[in-house]
C-alpha positions as protocol buffer text, in pm:
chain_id: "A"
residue {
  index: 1
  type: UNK
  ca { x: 0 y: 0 z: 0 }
}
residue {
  index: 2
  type: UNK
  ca { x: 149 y: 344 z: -118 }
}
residue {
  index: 3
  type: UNK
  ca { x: 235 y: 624 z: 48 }
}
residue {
  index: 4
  type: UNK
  ca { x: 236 y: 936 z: -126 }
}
residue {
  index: 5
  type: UNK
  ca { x: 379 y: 1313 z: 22 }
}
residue {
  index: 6
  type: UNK
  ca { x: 256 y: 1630 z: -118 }
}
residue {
  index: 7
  type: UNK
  ca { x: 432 y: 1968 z: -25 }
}
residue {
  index: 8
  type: UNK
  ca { x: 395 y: 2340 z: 9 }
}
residue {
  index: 9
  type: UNK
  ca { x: 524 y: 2666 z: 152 }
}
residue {
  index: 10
  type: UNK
  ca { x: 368 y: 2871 z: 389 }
}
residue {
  index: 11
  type: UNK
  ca { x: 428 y: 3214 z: 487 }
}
residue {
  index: 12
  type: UNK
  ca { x: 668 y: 3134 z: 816 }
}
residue {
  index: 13
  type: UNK
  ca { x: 488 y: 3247 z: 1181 }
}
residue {
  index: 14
  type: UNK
  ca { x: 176 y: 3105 z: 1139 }
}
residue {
  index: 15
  type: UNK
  ca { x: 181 y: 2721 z: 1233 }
}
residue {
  index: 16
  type: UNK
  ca { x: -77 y: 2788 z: 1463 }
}
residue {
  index: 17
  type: UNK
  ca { x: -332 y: 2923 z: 1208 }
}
residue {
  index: 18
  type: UNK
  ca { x: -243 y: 2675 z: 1001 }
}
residue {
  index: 19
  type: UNK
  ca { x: -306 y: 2387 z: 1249 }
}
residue {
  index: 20
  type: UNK
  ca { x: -597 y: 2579 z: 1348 }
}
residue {
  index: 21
  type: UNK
  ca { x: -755 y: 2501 z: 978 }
}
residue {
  index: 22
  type: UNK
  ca { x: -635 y: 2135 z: 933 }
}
residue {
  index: 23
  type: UNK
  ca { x: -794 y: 2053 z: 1254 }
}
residue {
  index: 24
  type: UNK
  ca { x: -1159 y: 2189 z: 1128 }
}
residue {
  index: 25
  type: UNK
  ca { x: -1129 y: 1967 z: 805 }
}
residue {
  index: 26
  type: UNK
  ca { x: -1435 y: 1821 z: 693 }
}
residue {
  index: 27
  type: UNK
  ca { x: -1314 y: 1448 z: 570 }
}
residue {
  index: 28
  type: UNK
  ca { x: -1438 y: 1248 z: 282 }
}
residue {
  index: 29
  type: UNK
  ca { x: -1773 y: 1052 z: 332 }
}
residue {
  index: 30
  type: UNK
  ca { x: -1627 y: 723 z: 206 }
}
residue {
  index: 31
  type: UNK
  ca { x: -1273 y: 651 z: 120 }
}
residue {
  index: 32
  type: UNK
  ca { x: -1344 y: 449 z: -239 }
}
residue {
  index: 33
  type: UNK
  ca { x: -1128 y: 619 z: -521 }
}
residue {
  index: 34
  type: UNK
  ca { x: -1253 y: 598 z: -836 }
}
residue {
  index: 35
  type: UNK
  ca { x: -1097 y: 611 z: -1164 }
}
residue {
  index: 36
  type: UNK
  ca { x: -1197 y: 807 z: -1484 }
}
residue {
  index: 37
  type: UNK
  ca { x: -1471 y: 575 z: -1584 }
}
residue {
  index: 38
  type: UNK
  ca { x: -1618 y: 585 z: -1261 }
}
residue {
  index: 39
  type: UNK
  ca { x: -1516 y: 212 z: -1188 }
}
residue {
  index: 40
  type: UNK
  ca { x: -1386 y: 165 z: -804 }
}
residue {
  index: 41
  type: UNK
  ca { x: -983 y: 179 z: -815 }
}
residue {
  index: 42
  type: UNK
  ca { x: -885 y: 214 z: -514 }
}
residue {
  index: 43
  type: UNK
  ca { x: -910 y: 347 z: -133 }
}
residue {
  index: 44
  type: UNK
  ca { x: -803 y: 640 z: 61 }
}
residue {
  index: 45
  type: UNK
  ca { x: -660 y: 480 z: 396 }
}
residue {
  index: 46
  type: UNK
  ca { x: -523 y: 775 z: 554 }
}
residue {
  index: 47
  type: UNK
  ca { x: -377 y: 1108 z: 571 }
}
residue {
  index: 48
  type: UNK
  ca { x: -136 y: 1293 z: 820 }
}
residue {
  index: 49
  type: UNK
  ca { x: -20 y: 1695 z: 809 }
}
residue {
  index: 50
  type: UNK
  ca { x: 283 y: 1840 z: 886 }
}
residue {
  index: 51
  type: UNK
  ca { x: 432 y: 2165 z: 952 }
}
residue {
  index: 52
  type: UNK
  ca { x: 780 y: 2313 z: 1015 }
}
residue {
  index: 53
  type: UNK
  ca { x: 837 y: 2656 z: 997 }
}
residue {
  index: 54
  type: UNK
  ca { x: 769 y: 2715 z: 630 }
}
residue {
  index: 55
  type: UNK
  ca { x: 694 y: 2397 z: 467 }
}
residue {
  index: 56
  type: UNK
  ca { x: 364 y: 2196 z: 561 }
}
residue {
  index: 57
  type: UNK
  ca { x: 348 y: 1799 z: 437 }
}
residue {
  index: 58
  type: UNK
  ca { x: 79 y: 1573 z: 372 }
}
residue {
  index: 59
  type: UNK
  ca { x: 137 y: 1233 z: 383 }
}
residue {
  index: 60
  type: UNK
  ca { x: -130 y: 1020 z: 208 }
}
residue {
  index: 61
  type: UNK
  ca { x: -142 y: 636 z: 250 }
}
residue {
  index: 62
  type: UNK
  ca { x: -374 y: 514 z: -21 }
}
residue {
  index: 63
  type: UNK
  ca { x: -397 y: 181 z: -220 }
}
residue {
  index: 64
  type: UNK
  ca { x: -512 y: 217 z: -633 }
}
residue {
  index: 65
  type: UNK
  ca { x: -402 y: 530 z: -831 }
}
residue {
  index: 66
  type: UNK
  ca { x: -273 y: 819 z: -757 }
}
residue {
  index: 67
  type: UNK
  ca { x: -412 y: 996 z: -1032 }
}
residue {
  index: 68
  type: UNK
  ca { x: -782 y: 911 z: -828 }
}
residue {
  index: 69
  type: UNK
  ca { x: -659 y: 1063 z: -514 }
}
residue {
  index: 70
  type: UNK
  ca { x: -617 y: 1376 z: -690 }
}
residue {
  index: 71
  type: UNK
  ca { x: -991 y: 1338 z: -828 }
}
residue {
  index: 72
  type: UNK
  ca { x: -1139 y: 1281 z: -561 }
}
residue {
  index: 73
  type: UNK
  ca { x: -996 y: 1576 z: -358 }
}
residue {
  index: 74
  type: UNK
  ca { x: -1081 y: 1821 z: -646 }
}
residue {
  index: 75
  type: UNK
  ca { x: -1436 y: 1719 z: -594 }
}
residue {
  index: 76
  type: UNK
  ca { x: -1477 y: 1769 z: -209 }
}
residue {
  index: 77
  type: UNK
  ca { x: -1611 y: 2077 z: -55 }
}
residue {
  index: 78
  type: UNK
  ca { x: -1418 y: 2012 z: 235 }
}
residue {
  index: 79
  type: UNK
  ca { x: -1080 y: 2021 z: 50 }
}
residue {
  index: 80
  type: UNK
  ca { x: -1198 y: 2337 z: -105 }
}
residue {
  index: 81
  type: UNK
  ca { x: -1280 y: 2508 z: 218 }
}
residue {
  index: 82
  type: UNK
  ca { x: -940 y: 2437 z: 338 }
}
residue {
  index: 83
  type: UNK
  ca { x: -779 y: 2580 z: 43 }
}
residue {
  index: 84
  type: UNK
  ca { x: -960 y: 2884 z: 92 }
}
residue {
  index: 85
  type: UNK
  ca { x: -873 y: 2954 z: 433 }
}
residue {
  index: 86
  type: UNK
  ca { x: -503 y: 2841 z: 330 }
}
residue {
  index: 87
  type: UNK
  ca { x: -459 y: 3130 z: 73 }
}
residue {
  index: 88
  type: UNK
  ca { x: -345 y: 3414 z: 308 }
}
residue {
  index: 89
  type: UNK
  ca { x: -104 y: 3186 z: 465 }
}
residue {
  index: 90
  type: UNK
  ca { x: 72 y: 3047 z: 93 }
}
residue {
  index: 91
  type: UNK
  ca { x: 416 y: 3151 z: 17 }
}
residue {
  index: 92
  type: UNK
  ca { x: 279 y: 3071 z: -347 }
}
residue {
  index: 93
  type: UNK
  ca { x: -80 y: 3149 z: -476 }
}
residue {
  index: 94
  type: UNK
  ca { x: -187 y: 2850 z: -656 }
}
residue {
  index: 95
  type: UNK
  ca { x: -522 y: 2825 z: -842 }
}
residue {
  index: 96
  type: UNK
  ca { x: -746 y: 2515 z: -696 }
}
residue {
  index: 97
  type: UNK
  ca { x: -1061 y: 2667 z: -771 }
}
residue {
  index: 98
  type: UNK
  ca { x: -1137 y: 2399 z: -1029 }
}
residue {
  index: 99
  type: UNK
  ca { x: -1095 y: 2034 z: -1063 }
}
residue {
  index: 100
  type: UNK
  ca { x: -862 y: 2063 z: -1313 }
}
residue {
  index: 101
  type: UNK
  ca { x: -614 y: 2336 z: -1152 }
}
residue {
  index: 102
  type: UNK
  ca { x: -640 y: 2104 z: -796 }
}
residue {
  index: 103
  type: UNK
  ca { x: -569 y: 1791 z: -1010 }
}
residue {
  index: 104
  type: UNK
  ca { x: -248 y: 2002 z: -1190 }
}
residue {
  index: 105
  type: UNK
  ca { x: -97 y: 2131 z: -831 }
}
residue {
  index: 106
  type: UNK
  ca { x: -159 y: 1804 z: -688 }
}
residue {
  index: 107
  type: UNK
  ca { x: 69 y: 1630 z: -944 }
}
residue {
  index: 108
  type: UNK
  ca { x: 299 y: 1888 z: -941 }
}
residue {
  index: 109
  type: UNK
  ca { x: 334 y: 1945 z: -542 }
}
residue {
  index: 110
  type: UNK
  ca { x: 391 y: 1577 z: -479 }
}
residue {
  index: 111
  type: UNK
  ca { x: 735 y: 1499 z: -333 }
}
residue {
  index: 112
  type: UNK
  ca { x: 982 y: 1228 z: -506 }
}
residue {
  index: 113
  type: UNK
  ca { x: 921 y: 921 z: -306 }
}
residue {
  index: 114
  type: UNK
  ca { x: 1277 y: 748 z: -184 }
}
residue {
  index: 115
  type: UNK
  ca { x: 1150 y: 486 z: 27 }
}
residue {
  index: 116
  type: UNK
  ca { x: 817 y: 291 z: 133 }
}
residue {
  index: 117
  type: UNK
  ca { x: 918 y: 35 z: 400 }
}
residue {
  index: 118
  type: UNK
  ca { x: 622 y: -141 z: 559 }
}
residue {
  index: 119
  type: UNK
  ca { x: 589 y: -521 z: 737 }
}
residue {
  index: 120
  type: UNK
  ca { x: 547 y: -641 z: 381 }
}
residue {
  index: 121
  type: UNK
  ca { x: 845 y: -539 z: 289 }
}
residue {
  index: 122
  type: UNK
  ca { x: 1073 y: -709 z: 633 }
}
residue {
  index: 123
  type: UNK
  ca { x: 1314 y: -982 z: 543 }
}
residue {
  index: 124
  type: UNK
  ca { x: 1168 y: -1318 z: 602 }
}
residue {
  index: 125
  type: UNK
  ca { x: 1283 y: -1520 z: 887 }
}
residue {
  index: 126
  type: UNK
  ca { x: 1500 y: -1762 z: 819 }
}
C-alpha cells in the first residue's frame, strides 16, 4: 500500500493558524477512489499533516491510483474550504478553484518518493 507526500510553503509564523484550519477539516464521506470511468480503483486509507516553519506535508497512505486521489480531492467541498482559508497563509498562490487546476498542483506538489518500507516489505525469517 502506497504512500504518497505532497508539499507546500507557507508564509513562516503562522503554524498555529495553520493547524488551526487542518484541525476543522471536513473528511471524505467514504474513502473508495474511483478512476476516470467511474469504476472503483482504489481506497483512501489515511492522511497525516505536517508543519515546520515554512513547509507543511501531507502524507497520504492510499492503495489504487494516484491519479484518483487527486480526483477525488478536487471534488470535495471540504478540500476546497481548506484551500480557501489556506490562501493568506501560501508563500505561493496557486489556483485550486477547479478540478482541473487542484488535479495540476496536486501532481505537481507531490514529493519524489525514496523509500516505502512497511511489514510487507521485512526480510523473512530464516
Amino acid at each position: 500500500m502506497p504512500y504518497a507526500a505532497i508539499s507546500y510553503r507557507v508564509k513562516p509564523g503562522h503554524e498555529d493558524e495553520i493547524a488551526e484550519i487542518f484541525a476543522n477539516f471536513k473528511r471524505v464521506k467514504t474513502p473508495e477512489l474511483r478512476d476516470e470511468a467511474g469504476q472503483e480503483s482504489g481506497k483512501l486509507l489515511g492522511t497525516a499533516v505536517f508543519i515546520d516553519h515554512d513547509v507543511v506535508v501531507r502524507v497520504i497512505h492510499y492503495e489504487g491510483e494516484f491519479a484518483d486521489i487527486a480526483r477525488k480531492m478536487a471534488a470535495q467541498s471540504g478540500v476546497h474550504s481548506v484551500e480557501a482559508q489556506l490562501a493568506p497563509y501560501l508563500a505561493e498562490q496557486r489556483d485550486t478553484s477547479t478540478a482541473e487546476g487542484f488535479s495540476s498542483y496536486f501532481k505537481n506538489a507531490v514529493m519524489r518518493c525514496i523509500s516505502q518500507l512497511s511489514v510487507d516489505t521485512l526480510p523473512k525469517a530464516s
